[in-house]
C-alpha positions in Angstrom: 31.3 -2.7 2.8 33.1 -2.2 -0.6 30.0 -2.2 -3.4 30.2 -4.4 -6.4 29.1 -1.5 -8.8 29.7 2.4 -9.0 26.6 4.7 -9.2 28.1 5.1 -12.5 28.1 1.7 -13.7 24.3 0.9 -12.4 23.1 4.5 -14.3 24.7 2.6 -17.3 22.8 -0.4 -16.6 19.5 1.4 -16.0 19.7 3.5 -19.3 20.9 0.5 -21.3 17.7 -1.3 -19.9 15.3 1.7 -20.3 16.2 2.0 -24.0 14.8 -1.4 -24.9 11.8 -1.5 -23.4 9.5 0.2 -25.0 11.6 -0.3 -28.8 10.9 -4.1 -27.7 6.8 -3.1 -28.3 4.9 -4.9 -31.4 4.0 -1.8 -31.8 5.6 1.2 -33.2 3.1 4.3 -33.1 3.8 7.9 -32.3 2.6 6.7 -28.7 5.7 4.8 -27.9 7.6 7.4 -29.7 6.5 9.6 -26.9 7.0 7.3 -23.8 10.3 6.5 -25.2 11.3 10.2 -26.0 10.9 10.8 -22.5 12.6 8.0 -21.1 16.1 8.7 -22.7 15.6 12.2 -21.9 18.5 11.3 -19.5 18.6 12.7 -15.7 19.9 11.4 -12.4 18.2 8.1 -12.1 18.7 8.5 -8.7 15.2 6.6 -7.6 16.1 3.4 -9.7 19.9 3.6 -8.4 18.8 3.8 -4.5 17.1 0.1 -5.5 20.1 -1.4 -6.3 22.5 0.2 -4.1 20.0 -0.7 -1.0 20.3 -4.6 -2.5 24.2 -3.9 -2.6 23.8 -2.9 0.6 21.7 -5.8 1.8 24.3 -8.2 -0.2 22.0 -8.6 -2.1 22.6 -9.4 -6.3 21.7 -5.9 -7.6 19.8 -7.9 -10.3 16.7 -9.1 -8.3 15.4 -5.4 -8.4 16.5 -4.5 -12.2 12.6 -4.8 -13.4 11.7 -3.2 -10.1 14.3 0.0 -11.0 13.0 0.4 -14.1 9.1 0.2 -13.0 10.0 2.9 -10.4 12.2 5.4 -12.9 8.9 4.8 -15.3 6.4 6.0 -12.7 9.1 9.1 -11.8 8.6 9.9 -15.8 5.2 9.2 -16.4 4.8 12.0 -13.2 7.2 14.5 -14.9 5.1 14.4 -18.6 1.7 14.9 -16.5 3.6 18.0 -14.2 4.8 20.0 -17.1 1.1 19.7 -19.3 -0.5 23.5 -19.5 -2.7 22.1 -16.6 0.0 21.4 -14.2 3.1 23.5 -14.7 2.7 24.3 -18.0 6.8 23.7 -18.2 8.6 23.8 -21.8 11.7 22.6 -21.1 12.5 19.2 -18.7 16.0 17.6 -18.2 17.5 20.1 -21.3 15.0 19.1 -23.7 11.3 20.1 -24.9 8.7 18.7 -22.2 6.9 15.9 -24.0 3.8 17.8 -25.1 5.4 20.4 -26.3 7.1 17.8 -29.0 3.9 15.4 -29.3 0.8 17.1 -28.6 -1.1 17.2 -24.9 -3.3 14.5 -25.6 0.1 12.1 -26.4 1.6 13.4 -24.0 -0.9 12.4 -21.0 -1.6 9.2 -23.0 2.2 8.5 -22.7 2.3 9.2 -19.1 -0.9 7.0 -18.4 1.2 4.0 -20.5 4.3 4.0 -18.5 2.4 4.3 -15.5 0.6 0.7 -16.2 3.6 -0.9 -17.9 5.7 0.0 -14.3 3.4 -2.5 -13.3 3.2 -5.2 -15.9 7.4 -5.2 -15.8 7.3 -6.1 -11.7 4.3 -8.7 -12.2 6.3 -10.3 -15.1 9.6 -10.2 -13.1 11.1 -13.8 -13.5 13.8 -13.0 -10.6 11.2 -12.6 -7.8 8.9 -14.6 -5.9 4.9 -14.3 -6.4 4.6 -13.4 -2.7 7.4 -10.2 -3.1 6.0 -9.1 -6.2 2.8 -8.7 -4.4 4.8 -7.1 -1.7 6.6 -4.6 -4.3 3.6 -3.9 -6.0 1.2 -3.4 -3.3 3.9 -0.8 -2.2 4.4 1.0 -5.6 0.7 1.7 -6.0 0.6 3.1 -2.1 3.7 5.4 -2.6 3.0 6.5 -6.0 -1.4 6.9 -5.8 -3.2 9.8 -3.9 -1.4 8.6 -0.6 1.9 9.0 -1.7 3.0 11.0 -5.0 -0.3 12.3 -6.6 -1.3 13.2 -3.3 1.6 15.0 -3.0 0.6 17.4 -5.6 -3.0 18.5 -3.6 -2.5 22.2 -2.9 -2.8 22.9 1.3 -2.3 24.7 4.2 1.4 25.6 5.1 1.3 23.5 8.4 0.7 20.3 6.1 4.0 21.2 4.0 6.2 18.6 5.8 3.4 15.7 4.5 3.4 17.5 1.6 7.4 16.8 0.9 6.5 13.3 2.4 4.4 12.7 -0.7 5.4 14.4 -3.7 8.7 13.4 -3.8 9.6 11.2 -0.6 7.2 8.9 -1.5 9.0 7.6 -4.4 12.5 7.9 -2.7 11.2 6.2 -0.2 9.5 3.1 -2.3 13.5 3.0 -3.4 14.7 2.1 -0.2 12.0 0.0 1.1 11.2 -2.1 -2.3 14.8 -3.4 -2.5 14.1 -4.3 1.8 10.9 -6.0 0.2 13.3 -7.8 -2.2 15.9 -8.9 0.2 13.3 -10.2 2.7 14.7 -8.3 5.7 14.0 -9.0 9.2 11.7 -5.8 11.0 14.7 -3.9 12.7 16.3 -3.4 9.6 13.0 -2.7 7.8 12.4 0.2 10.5 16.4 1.4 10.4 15.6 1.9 6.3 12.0 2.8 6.9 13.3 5.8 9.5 16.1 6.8 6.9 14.2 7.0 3.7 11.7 9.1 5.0 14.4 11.6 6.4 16.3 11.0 3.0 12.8 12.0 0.9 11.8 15.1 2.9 15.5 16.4 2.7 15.1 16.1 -1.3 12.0 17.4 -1.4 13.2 20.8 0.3 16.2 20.5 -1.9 14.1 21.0 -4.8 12.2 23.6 -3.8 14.9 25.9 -3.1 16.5 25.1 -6.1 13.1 26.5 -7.9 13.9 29.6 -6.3 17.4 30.1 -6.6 19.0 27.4 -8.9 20.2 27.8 -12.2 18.1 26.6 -15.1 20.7 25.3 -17.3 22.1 23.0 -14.5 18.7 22.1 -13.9 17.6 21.7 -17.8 14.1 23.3 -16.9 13.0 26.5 -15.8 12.7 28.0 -12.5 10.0 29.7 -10.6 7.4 27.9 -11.1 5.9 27.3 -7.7 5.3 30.8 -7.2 4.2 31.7 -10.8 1.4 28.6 -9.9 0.9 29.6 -6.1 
């Protein structure tokens, strides 16, 4: 089928939409400041993309899963400011640019990340474009692939024979929420559900595997953040 948008043109869309979010906030502290900084710090948006391109897919208006995108790309950030705190990764760099904490203080910086967590959440339950019943859906499936089941579990260190679950989680789980939330959206019958269900799980774990090579052996300034930091932190 020939899409309506390039992955160009919906990146566009997604920053354009990110930048207002938080600006749009009564308030106007260092906190948002902070969950803002790390929101333009650019990178692939390829998490919120996947949700509109499935809907494209699914001929489907792209614009059903907008909120839903942007709730998804602000979980993926909230997880990147809590990875790179002394406590995680203890990272200084992150898409090219000072990790968040390293700019606003660790204490901002987990405060930030704990703020675009819960406003991921306020933006799907607010969404005017869906239904109560598939926001319930969406949301009930956000919290699964992003809590200790899905991402944060992800991050749990374990045995090697668990590493596959491990990929499932940390990063799949997210990828796959892409795939399946836009299914969610466009109210697809069960074989298709499975067909995505079946791809987005193959699609995560190949990512996942991608990016831990690329730890080892990629090059930092492509990357915009240093590399071997899985072994320095076992």
């Amino acid at each position: 089928m020939m899409l309506k948008k390039s992955m160009n043109e919906l990146i566009e869309i997604i920053n354009n939409n990110l930048d207002g979010i938080i600006k749009s906030s009564p308030l106007n502290t260092k906190l948002e400041e902070s969950m803002q900084y790390s929101l333009d710090a650019g990178g692939k948006r390829i998490r919120p993309v996947l949700v509109l391109l499935t809907l494209e897919v699914l001929n489907e208006n792209y614009k059903k899963g907008l909120q839903t995108a942007l709730a998804l790309e602000m979980i993926h950030t909230y997880s990147l400011i809590h990875d790179d705190l002394p406590a995680m990764d203890n990272d200084d760099f992150r898409r090219g640019k000072l990790t968040n904490h390293k700019v606003y203080g660790e204490w901002k910086a987990i405060l930030a990340g704990d703020a675009l967590l819960t406003k991921a959440f306020e933006l799907i339950a607010n969404d005017k474009n869906l239904e109560a019943e598939t926001k319930v859906k969406v949301i009930s499936r956000l919290a699964h692939d992003s809590g200790n089941l899905g991402m944060v579990g992800g991050h749990t260190p374990i045995e090697l024979h668990t590493l596959e679950q491990i990929h499932k989680a940390k990063t799949g789980a997210l990828l796959k929420f892409s795939i399946l939330s836009a299914a969610d959206i466009a109210n697809v019958n069960d074989e298709t559900l499975n067909t995505l269900d079946c791809f987005s799980e193959h699609l995560g774990l190949m990512f996942q595997i991608k990016d831990d090579l690329l730890d080892v052996d990629g090059d930092e300034k492509k990357l915009g953040k240093k590399v071997g930091s899985d072994v320095e932190n076992h």
